[in-house]
C-alpha positions as CSV (number, residue, x, y, z in Angstrom):
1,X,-1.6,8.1,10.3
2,X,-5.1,10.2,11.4
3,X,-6.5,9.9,14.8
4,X,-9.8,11.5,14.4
5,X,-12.8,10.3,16.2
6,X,-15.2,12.0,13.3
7,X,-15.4,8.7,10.8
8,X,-16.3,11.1,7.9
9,X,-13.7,13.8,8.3
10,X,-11.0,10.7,9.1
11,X,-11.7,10.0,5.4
12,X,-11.7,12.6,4.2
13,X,-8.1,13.2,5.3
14,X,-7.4,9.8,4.1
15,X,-8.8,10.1,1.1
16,X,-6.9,13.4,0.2
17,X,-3.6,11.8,1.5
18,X,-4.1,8.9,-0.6
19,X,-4.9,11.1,-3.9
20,X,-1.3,12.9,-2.9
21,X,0.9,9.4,-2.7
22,X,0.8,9.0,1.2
23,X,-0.3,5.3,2.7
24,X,-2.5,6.5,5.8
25,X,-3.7,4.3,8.8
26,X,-6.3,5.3,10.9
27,X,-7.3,5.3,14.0
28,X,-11.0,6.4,15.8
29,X,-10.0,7.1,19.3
30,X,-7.1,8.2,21.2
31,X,-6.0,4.9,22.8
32,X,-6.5,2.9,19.7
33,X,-3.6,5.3,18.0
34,X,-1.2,5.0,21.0
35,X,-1.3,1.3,20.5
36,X,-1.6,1.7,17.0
37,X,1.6,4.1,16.1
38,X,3.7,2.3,18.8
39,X,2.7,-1.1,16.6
40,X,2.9,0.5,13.0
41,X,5.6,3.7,13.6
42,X,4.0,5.7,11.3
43,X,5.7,8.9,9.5
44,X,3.4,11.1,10.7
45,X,0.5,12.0,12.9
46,X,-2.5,14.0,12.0
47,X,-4.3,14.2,15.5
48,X,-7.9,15.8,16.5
49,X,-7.7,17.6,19.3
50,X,-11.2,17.1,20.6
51,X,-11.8,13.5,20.8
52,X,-13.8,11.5,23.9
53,X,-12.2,9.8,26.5
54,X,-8.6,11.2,26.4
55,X,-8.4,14.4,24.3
56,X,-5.5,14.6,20.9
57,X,-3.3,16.9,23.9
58,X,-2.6,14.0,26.1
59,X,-2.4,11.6,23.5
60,X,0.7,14.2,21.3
61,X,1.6,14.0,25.6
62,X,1.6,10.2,25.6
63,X,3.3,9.9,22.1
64,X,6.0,12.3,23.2
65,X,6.9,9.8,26.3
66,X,6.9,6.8,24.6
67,X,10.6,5.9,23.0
68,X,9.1,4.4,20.0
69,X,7.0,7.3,19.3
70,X,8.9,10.8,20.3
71,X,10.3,11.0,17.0
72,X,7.1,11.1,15.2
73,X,6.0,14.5,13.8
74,X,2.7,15.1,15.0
75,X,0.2,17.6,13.2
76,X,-3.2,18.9,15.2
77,X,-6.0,19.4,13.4
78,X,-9.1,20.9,15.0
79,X,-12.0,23.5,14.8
80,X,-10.7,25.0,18.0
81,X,-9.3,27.8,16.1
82,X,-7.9,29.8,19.2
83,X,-4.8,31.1,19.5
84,X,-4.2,29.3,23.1
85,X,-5.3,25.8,21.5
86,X,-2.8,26.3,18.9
87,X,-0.1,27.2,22.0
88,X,-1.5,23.7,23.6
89,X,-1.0,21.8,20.5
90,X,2.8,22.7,20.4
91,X,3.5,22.5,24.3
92,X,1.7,18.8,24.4
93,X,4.7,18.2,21.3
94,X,2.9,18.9,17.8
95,X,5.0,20.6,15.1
96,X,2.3,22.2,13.4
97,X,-1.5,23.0,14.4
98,X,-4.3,22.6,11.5
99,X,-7.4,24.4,12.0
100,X,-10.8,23.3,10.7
101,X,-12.1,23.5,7.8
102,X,-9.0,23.4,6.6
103,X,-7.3,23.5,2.6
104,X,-6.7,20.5,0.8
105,X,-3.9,22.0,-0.3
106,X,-2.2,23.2,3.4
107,X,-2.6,19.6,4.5
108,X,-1.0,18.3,1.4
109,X,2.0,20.5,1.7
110,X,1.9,20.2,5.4
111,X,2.2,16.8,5.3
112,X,5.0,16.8,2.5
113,X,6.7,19.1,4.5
114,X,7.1,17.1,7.5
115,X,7.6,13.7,6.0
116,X,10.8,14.8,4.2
């Protein structure tokens, strides 16, 4: 699953995903994925960081709560490249921290890695 609130980089994650065997679901806003990975209990989360409204930290926050969702690995993936964003990204429960632009590649294996 990608929450991303950019629609053309949300596809373009999708579209890599899809070309590597994944299923992906997405979602545009941070409240729409809450609702939609409690609903659909996806395998994984690839989360922006910077999205309106409620920001990809409270929503890996919100996810983490939720018994339906704490098991879900939870990737970040954001142009906020610093090294205290990255520390955020793990504290609010993400195993992994993406930075944009980022390797098709490193999100494939990424990806592969934490669906095992």
């Amino acid at each position: 699953m990608v929450i991303e609130d950019e629609p053309h980089i949300s596809k373009l994650v999708k579209v890599i995903l899809e070309k590597a065997g994944f299923d992906v679901l997405q979602a545009f806003v941070g409240r729409e994925g809450l609702e939609m990975a409690k609903k659909e209990i996806p395998n994984l989360i690839i989360l922006d960081v910077m999205m309106p409204s409620m920001d990809g930290f409270e929503v890996a926050r919100r996810l983490a709560q939720m018994k339906e969702t704490k098991h879900i690995p939870i990737i970040m993936l954001s142009s906020a490249a610093q090294f205290k964003h990255k520390m955020m990204g793990i504290e609010s429960g993400a195993v992994d921290y993406i930075t944009k632009p980022f390797d098709n590649d490193e999100l494939i294996a990424k990806v592969e890695e934490y669906v095992k």
